[in-house]
Backbone as a ProteinNet text record, in pm:
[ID]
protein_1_A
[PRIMARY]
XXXXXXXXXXXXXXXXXXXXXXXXXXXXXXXXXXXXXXXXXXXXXXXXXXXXXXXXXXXXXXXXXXXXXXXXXXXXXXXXXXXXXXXXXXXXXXXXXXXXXXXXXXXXXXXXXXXXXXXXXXXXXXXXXXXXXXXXXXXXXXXXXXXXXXXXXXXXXXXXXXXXXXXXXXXXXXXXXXXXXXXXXXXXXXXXXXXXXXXXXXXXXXXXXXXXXXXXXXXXXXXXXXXXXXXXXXXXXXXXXXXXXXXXXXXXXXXXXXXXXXXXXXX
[TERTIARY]
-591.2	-568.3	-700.4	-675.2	-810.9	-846.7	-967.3	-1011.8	-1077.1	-1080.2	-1114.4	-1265.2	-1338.9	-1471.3	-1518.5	-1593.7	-1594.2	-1682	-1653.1	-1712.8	-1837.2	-1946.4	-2085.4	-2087.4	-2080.7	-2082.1	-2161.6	-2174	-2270.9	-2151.5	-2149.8	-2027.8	-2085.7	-2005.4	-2094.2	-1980.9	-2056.2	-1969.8	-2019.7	-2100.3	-2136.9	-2031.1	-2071.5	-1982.1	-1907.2	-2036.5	-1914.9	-1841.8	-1819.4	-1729.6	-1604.8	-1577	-1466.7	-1337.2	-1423.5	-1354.5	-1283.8	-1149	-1064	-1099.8	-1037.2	-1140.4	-1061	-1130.1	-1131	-991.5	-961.3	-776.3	-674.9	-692.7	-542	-470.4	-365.3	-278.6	-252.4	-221.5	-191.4	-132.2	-133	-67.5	60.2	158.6	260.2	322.3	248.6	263.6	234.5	137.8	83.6	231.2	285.8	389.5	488	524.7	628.4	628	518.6	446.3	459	448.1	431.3	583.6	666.8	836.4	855.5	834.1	883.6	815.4	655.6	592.5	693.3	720.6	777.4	916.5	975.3	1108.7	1098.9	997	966.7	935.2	814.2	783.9	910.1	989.9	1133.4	1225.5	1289.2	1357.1	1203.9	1114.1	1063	1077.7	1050.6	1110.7	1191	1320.3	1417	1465.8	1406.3	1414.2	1275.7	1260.7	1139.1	1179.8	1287.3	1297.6	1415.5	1490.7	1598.1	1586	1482.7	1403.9	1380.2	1305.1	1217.4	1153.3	1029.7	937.5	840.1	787.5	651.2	653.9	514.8	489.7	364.7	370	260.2	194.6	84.3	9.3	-82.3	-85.9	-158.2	-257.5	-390.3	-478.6	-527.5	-532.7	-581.6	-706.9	-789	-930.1	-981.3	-1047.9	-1139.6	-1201.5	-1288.5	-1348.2	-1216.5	-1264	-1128	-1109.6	-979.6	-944.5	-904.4	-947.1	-946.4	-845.4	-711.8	-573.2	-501.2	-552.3	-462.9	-329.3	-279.4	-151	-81.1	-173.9	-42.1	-16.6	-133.5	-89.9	-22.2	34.7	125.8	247.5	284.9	367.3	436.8	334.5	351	407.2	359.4	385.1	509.8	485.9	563.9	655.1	637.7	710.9	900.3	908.6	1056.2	1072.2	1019.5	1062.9	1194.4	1290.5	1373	1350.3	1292.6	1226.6	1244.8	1348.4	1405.1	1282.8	1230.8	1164.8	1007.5	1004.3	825.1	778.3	723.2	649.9	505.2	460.8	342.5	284.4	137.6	78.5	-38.1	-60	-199.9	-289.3	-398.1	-477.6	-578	-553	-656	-757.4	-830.7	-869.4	-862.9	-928.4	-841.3	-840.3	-717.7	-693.1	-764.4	-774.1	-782.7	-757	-591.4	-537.7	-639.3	-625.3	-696.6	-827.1	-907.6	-1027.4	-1033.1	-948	-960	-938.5	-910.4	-884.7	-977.4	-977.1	-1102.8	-1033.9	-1132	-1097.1	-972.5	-955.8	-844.9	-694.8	-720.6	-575.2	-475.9	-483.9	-388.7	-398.7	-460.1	-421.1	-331.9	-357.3	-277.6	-128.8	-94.1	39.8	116.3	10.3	106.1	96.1	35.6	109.3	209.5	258.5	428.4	468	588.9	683.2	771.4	795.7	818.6	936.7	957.7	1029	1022.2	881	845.6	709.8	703.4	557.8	479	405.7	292.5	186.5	170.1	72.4	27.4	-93.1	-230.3	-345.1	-263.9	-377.5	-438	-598.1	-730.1	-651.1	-763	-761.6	-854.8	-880	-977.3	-1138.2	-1082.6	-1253.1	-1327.1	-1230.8	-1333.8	-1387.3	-1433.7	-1468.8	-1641.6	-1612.2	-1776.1	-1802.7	-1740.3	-1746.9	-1782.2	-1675.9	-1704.3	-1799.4	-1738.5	-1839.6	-1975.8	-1997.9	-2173.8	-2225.5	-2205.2	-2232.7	-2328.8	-2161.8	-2203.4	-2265.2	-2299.4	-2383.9	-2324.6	-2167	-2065.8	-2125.5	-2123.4	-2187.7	-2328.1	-2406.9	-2497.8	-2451.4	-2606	-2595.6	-2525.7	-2626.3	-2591.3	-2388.5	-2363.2	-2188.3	-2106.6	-2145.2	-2025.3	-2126.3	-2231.8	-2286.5	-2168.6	-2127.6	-2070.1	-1891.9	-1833.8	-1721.8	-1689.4	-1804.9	-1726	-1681.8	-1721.2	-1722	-1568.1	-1569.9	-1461.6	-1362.5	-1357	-1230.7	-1207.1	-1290.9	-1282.9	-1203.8	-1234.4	-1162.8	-997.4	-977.4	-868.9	-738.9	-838.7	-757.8	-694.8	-840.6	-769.4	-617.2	-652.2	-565.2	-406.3	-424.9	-292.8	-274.8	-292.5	-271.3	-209.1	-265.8	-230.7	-135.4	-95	49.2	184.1	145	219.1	248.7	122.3	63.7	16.5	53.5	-83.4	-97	-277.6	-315.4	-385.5	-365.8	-434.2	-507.8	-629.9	-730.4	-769.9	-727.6	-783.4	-845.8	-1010	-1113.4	-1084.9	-1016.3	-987	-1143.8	-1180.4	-1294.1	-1368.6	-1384.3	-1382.3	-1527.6	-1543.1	-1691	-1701.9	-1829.5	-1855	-1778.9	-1829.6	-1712.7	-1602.7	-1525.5	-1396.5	-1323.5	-1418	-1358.2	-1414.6	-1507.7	-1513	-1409.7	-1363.4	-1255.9	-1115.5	-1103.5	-984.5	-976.3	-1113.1	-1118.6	-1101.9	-1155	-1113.2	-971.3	-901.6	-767.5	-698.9	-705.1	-718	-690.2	-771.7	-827.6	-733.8	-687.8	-667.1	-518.2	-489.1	-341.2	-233.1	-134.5	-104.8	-27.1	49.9	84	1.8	-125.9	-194.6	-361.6	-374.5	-456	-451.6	-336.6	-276	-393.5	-381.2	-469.3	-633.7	-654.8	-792.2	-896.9	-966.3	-1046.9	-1164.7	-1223.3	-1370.3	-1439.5	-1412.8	-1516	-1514.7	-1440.5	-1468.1	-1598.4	-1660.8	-1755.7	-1873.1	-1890.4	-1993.9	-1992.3	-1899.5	-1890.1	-1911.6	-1905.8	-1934.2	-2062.5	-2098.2	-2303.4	-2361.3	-2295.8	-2331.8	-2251	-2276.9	-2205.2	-2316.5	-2415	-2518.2	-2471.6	-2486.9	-2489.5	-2340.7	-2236.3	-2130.6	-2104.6	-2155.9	-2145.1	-2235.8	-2343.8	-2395.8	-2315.7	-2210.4	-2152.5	-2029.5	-1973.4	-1841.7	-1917.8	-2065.3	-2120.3	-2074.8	-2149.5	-2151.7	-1993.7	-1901.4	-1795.2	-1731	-1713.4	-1640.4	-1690.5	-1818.8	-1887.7	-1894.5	-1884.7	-1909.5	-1742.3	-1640.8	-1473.8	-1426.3	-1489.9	-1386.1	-1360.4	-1276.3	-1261.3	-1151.8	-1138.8	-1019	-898.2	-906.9	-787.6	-696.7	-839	-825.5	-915.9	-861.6	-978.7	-965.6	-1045.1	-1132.6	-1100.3	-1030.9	-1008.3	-1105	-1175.8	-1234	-1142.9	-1056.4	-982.8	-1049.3	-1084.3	-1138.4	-1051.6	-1068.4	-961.9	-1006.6	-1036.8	-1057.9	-960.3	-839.4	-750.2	-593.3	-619.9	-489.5	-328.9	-295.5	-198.4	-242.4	-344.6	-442	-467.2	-481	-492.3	-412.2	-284.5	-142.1	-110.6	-139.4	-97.3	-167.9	-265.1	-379.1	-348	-303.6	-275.6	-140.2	-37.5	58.2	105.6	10.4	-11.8	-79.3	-145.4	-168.6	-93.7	-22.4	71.6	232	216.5	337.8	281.9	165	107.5	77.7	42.4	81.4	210.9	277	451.9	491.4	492.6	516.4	506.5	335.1	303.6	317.2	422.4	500.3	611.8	649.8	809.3	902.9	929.3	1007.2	1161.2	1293	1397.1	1504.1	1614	1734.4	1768.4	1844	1856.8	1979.6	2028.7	2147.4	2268.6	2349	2436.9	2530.5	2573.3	2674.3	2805.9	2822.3	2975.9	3101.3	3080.7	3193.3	3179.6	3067.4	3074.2	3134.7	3111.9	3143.4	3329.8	3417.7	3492.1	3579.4	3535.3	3575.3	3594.1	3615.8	3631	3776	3790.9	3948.8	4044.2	4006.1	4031.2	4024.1	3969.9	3974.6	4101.8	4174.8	4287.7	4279.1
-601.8	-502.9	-469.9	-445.5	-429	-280	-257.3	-130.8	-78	38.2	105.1	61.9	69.7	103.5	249.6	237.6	378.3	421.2	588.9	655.1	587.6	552.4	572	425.9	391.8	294.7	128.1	66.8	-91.1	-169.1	-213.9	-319.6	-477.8	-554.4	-670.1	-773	-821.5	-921	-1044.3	-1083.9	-1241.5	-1304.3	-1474.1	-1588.3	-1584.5	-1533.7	-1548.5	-1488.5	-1328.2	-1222.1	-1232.9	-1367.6	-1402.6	-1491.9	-1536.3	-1608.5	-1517.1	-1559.2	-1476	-1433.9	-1343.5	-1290	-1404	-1376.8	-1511.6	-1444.9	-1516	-1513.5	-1551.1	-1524.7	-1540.9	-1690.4	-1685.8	-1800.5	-1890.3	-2035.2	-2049	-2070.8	-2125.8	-2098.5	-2119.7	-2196.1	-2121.3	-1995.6	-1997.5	-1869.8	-1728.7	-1746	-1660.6	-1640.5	-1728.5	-1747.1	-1642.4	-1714.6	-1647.1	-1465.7	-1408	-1322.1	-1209.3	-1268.1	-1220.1	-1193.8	-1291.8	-1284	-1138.6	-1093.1	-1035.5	-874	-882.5	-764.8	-709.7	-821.7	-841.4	-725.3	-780.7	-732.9	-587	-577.9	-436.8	-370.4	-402.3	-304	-338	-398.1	-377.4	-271	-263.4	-136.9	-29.5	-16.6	148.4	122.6	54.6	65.7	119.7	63.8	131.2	236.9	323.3	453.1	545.6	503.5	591	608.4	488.7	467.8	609	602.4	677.5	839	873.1	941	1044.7	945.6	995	1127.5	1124.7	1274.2	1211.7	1084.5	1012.1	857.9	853.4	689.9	642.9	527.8	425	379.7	385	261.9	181.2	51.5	-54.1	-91.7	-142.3	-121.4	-262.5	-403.6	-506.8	-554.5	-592.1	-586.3	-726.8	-808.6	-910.1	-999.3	-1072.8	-1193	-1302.8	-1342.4	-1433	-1554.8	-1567.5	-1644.2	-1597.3	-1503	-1439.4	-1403.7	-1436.6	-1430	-1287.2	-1209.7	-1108.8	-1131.9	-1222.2	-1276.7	-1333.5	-1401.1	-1484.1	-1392.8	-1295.2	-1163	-1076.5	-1048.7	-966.7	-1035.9	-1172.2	-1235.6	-1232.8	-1296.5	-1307	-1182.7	-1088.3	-996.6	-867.7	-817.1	-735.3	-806.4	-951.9	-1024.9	-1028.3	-1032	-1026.3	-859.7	-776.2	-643	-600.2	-497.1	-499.3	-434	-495.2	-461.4	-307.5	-229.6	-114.1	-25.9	-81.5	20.9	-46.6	-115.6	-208.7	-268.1	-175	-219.7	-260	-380	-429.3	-385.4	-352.5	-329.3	-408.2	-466.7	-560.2	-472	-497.6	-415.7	-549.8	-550.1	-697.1	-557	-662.7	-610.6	-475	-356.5	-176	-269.1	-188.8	-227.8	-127.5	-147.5	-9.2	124.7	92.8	228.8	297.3	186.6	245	309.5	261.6	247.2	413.9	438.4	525.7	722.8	636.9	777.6	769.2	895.7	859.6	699.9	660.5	520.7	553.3	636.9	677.9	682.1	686.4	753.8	634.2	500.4	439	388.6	414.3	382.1	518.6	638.5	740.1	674.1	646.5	642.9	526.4	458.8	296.1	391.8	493	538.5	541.3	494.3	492.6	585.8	605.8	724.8	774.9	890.6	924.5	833.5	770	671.1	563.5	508.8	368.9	307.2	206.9	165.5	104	126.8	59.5	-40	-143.4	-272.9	-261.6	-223.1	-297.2	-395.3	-462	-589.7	-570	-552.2	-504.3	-308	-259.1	-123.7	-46.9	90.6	172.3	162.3	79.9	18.2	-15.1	-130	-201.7	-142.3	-5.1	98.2	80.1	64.7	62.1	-72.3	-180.8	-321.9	-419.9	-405.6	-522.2	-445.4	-329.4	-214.2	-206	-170.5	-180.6	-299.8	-456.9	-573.8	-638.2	-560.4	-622.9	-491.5	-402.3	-236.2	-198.5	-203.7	-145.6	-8.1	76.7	196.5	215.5	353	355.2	415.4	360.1	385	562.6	629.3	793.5	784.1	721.4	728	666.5	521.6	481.2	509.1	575.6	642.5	758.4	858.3	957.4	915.3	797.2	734.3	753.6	723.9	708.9	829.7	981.9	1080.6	1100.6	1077.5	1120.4	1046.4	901.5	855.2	894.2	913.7	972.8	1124.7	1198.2	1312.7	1311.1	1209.9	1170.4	1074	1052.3	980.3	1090.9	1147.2	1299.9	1393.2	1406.6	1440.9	1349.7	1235.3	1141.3	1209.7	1190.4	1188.6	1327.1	1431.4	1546.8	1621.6	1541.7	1512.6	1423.1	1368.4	1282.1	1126.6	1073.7	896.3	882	803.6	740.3	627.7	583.8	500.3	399.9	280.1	167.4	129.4	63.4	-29.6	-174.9	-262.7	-362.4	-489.9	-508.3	-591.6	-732.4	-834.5	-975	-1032.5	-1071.9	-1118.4	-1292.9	-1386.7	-1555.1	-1506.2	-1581.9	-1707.2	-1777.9	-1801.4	-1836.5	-1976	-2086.5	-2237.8	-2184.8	-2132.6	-2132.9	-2069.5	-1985.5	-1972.1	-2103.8	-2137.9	-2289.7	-2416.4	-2369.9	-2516.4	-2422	-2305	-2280.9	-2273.4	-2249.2	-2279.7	-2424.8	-2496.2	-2671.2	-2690.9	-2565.2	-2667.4	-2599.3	-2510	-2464.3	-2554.9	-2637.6	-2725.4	-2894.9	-2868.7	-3024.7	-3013.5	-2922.3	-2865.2	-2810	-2927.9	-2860.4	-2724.9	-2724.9	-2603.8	-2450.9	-2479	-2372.9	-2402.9	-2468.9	-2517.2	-2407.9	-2333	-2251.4	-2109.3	-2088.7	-1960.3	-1992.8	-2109.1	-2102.4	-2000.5	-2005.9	-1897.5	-1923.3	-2012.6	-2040.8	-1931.3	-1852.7	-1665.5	-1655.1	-1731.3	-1724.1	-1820.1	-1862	-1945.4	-1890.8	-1780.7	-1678.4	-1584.4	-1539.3	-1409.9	-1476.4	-1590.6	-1691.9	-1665.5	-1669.7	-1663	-1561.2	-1445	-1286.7	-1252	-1384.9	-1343	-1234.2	-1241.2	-1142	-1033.8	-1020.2	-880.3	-799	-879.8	-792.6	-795.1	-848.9	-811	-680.2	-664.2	-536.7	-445	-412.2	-379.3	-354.6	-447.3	-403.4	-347.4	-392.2	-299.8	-189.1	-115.6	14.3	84.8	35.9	70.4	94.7	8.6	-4.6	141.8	143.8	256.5	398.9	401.3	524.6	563.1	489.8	528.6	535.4	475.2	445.3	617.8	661.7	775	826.1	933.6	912.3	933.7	1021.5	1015.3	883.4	778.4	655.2	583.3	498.9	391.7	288.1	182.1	94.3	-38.2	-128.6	-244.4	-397.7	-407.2	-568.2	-697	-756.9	-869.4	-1019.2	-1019.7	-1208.5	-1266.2	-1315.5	-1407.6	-1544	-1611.3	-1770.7	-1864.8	-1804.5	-1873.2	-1764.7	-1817.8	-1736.7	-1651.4	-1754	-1702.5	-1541.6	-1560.3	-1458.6	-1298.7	-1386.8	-1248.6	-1196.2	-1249.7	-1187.9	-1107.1	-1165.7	-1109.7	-955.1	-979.6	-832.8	-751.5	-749.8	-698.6	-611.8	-724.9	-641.1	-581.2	-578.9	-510.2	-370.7	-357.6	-198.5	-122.3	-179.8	-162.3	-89.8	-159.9	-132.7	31.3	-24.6	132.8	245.2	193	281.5	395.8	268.3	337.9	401.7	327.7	393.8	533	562.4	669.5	759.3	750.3	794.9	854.5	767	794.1	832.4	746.6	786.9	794.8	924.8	924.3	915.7	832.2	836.6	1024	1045.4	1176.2	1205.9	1295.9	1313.4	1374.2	1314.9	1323.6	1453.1	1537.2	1632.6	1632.8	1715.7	1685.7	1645	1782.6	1775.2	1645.7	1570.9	1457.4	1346.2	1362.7	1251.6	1237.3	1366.2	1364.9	1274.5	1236.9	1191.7	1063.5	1015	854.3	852.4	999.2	1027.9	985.9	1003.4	988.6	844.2	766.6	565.6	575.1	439	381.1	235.6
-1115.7	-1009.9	-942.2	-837.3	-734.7	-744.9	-766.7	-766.2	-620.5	-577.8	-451	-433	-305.9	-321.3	-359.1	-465.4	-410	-277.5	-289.5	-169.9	-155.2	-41.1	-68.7	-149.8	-236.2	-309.9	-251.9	-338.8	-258.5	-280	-154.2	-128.2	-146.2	-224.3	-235.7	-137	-60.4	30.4	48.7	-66.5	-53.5	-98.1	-42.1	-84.5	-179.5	-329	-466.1	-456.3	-387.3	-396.4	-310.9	-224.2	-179.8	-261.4	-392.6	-483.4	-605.6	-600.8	-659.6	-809.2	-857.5	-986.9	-1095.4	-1234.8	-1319.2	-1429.6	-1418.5	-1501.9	-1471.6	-1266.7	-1269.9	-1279.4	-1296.2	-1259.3	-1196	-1217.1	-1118	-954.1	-863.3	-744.7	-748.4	-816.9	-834.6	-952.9	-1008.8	-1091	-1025.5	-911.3	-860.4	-743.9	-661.8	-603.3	-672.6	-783.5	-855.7	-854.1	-945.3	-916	-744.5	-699.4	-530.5	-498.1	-550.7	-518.1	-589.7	-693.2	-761.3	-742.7	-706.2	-631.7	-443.3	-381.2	-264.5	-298.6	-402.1	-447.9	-424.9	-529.8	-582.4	-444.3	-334.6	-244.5	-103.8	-141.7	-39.3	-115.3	-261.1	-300.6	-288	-313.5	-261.5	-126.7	-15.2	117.4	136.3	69.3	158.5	78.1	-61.5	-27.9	53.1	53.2	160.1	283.6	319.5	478.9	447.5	362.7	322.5	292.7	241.6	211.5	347.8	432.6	579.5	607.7	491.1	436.4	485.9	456.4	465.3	471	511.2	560.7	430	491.2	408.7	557.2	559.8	675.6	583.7	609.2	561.8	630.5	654.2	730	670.5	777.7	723.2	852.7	793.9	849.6	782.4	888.9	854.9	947.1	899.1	1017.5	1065.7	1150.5	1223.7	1081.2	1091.8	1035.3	890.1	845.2	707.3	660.9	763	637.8	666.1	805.6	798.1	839.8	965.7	988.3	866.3	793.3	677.6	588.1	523.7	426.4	502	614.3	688.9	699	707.8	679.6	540.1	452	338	221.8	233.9	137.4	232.1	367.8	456.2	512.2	558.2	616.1	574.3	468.4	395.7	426.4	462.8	454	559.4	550.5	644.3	769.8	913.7	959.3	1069.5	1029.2	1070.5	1011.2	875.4	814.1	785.6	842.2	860.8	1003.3	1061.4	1193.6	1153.2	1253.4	1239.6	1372.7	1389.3	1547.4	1516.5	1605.5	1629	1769.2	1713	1810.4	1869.5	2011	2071.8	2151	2227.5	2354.3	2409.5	2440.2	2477.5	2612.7	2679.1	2775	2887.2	2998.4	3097.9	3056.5	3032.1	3007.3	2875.8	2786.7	2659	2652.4	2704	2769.6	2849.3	2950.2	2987.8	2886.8	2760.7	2656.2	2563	2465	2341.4	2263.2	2197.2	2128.5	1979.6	1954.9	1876.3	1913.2	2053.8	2124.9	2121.3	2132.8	2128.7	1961.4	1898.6	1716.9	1694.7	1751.6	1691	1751	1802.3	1893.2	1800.1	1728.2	1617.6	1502	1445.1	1314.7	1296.9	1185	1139.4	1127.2	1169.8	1172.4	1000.4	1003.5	855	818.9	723.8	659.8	659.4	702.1	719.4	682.5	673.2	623.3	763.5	781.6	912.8	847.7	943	871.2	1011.7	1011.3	1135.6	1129.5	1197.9	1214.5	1272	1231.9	1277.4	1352	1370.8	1330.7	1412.7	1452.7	1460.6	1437.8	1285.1	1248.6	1358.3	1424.5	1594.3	1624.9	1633	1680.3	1663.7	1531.8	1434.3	1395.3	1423.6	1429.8	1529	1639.1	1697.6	1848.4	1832.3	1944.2	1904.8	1779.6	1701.8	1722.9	1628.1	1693	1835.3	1923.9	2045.3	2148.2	2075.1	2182.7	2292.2	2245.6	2394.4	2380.5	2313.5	2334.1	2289.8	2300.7	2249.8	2090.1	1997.6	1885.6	1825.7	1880.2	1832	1846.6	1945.1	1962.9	1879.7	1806.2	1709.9	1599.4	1556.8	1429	1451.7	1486.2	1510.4	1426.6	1483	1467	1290.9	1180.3	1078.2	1038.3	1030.6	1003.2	1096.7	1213.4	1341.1	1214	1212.2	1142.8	1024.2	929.4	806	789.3	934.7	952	994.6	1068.1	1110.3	1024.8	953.8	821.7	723.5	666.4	611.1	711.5	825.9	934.7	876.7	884.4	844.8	749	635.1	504.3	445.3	545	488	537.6	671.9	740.2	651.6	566	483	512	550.5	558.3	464.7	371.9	261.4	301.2	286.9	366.3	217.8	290.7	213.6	296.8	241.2	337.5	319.2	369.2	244.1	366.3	322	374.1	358.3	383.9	346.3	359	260.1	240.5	213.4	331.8	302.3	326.3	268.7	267	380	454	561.2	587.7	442	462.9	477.1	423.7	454.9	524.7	591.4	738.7	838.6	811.2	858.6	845.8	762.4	719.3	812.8	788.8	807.2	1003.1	1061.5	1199.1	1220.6	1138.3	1170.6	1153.3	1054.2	1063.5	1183.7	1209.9	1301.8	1450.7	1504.1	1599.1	1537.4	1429.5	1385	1362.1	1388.7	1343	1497.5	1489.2	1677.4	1688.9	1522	1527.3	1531.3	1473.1	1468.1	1610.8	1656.3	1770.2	1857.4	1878.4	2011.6	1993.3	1822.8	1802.7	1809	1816.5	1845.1	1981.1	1910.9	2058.4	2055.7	2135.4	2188.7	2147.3	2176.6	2149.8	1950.3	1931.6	1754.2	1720.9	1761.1	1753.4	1818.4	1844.6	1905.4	1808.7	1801	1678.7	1527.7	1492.6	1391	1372.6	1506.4	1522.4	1449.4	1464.6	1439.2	1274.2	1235.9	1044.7	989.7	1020.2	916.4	962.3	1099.9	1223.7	1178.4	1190.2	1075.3	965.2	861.7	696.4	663	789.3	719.5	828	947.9	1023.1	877.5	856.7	745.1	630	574.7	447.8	496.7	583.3	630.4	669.9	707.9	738.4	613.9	500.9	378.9	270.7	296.9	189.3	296.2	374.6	437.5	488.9	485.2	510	401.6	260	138.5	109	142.1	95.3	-50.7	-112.9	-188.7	-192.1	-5.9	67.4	165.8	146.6	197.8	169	57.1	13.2	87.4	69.6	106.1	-19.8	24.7	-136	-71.3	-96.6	-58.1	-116.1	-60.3	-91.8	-101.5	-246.1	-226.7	-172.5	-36.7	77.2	34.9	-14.6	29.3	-64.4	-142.6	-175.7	-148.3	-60.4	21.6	-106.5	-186.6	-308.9	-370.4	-418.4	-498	-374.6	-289.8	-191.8	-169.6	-144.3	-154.9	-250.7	-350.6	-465.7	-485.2	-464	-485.7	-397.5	-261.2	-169.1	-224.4	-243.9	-283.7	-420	-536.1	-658	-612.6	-536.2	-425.1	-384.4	-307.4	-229.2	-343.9	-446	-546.3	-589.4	-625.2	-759.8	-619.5	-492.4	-429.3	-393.7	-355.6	-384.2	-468.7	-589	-704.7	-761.8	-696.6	-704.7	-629.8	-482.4	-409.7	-432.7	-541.3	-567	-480.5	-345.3	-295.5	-368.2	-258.4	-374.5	-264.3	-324.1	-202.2	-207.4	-78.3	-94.7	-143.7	-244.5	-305.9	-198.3	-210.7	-122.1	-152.8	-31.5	-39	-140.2	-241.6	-292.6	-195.7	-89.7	-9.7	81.2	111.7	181.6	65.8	-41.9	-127.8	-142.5	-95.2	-97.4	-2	124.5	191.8	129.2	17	-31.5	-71.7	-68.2	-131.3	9.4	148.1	309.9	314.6	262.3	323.6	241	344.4	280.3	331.8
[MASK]
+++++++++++++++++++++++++++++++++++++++++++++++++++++++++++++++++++++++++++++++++++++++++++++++++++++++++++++++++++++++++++++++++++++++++++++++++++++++++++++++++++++++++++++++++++++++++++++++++++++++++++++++++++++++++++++++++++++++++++++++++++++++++++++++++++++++++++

């Protein structure tokens, strides 16, 4: 099981730390495994959806290629999708642009009885904005404290939030951009601009250091996912996600006597 960062804490994000930890199983065992976590976080779904007190948001974050589409597939993907919305955040648009940088992430929080999965996140904020000096420094220094407050804000509204960093190794986001280019089904997602931001690997590992230890909060942690064998990441992702729920306990709501009577009325 994956442990939080802690608060403040030293985030280790080298190469070795993308390789899955030493025990587990293998890839189809790990398969097997994932069916049966999947199971589990579709019945707490759909009492939670049933429920409709509180949400889950999932918060998946990483360098291109790092597996947030297939772990959003993979583990939420089977979910029934009345009660699992996904939002992807590209580009702010104009409109976006024209409000504080929060205003269109507040508007994809999941609504009470459902779970939310964001692909890429608010973080951009302190990522790909820091990086490349869309603002000045004093302004996304300001950002982690703003989100850290706003997270608390979720949470104490009734969101519990997961965070989880998909974490490859520079090769294998190399291999996985080649298959990428070699693959006609997957060719389409290629993006010239991933090979610029490739450039700037140092410029964001200490960009995500800093993001991971200064957001891991214990109202919203922070999980670093060894990504570079895709099975294993699934799996860790959604062993979170369970002891999360779990510890939710969502409950169907007990139904009226006098409504229960009406079974005596079918013929």
């Amino acid at each position: 099981m994956l442990e939080p960062v802690p608060p403040g804490g030293t985030v280790d994000l080298s190469d070795q730390a993308a390789r899955p930890p030493a025990g587990l199983p293998d890839k189809a065992e790990l398969r097997g495994r994932l069916g049966v976590l999947v199971e589990r976080i579709d019945q707490l779904q759909r009492a939670l959806f049933a429920e409709n007190q509180r949400a889950l948001l999932v918060v998946l974050q990483g360098r291109d290629a790092s597996g947030k589409d297939g772990a959003t597939r993979n583990v939420f993907g089977p979910l029934n999708a009345q009660g699992c919305v996904v939002s992807a955040f590209k580009k702010p648009s104009e409109l976006e642009l024209a409000h504080d940088y929060l205003w269109r992430v507040h508007q994809e929080v999941p609504r009470r009885g459902t779970i939310g999965v964001f692909n890429r996140s608010h973080y951009e904020d302190v990522l790909v904005v820091r990086v490349h000096n869309l603002v000045p420094k004093e302004q996304w220094q300001r950002r982690y404290e703003q989100i850290n407050e706003f997270e608390r804000m979720l949470t104490e509204n009734g969101t519990t939030i997961l965070k989880f960093f998909l974490h490859i190794s520079r090769k294998e986001q190399k291999g996985r951009l080649l298959e990428r280019l070699e693959d006609p089904t997957k060719n389409w997602k290629f993006n010239p601009f991933d090979l610029e931001e490739r450039k700037r690997w140092d410029e964001y590992t200490v960009a995500y250091r800093d993001a991971l230890a200064r957001c891991s909060t214990v109202w919203a942690p922070w999980y670093v996912v060894p990504g570079d064998k895709k099975a294993a990441r699934d799996v860790l992702i959604a062993e979170v996600v369970v002891q999360a729920l779990e510890a939710m306990n969502p409950q169907f709501p007990k139904a009226d006597p006098e409504l229960l009577r009406n079974a005596k009325l079918i013929d």
